[in-house]
N, C-alpha and C positions, 0 to 999 in steps of 0.2 A: 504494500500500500504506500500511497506518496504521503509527502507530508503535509501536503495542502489539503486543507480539511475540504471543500469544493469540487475535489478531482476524490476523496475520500466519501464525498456523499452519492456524487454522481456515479463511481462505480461502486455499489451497494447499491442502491437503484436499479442499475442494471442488472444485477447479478439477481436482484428478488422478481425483477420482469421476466428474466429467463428461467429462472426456477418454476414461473408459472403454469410453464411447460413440461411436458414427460419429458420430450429430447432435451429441452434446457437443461432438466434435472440430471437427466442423463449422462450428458456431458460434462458439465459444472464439480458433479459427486466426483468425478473421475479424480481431478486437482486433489491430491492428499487431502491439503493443510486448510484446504478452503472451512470446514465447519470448524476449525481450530479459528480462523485470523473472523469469520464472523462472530462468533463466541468472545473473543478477545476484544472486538468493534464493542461488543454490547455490554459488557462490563467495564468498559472506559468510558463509558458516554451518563455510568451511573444513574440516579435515578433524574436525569434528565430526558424526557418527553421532546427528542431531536426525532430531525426527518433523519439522521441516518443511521438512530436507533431504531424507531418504526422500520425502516426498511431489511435493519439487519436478522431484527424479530421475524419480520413478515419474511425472511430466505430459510432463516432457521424452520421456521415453521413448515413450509414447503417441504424441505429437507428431510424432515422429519418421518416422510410418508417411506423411506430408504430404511433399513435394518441397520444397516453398516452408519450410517448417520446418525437414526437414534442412540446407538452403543456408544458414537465418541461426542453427544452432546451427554450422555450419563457420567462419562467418563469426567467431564468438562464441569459435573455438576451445576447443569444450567436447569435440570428439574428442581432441584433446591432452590437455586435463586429465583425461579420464576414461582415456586410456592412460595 
């Protein structure tokens, strides 16, 4: 991710536009590190109400429909933080 928070909301945005998709998800899942570095987005953004927290939630979320996703957002303990 860059450091420009702008170029950091715009792609989170995209990334949860394409998750909205089978093939987006498809593709997307493939990247290791990707539900690690949105997991990471979403605990930095704190309990701030940002569009590039909504969006990062809204990828997770998506994601979440994948086995191998669910297992490393448990891992990531984001079912904790979102209880």
């Amino acid at each position: 991710f860059s450091d420009s928070p702008k170029i950091r909301e715009y792609l989170v945005a995209f990334i949860n536009s394409m998750a909205s998709e089978y093939l987006g998800r498809t593709y997307l899942i493939q990247k290791k590190n990707i539900v690690h570095l949105l997991v990471e987005t979403l605990y930095s953004e704190g309990n701030q109400d940002s569009y590039l927290r909504q969006n990062a939630l809204g990828a997770l979320q998506k994601f979440s429909l994948r086995r191998h996703a669910q297992s490393q957002m448990i891992e990531c303990n984001v079912i904790r933080w979102i209880v």
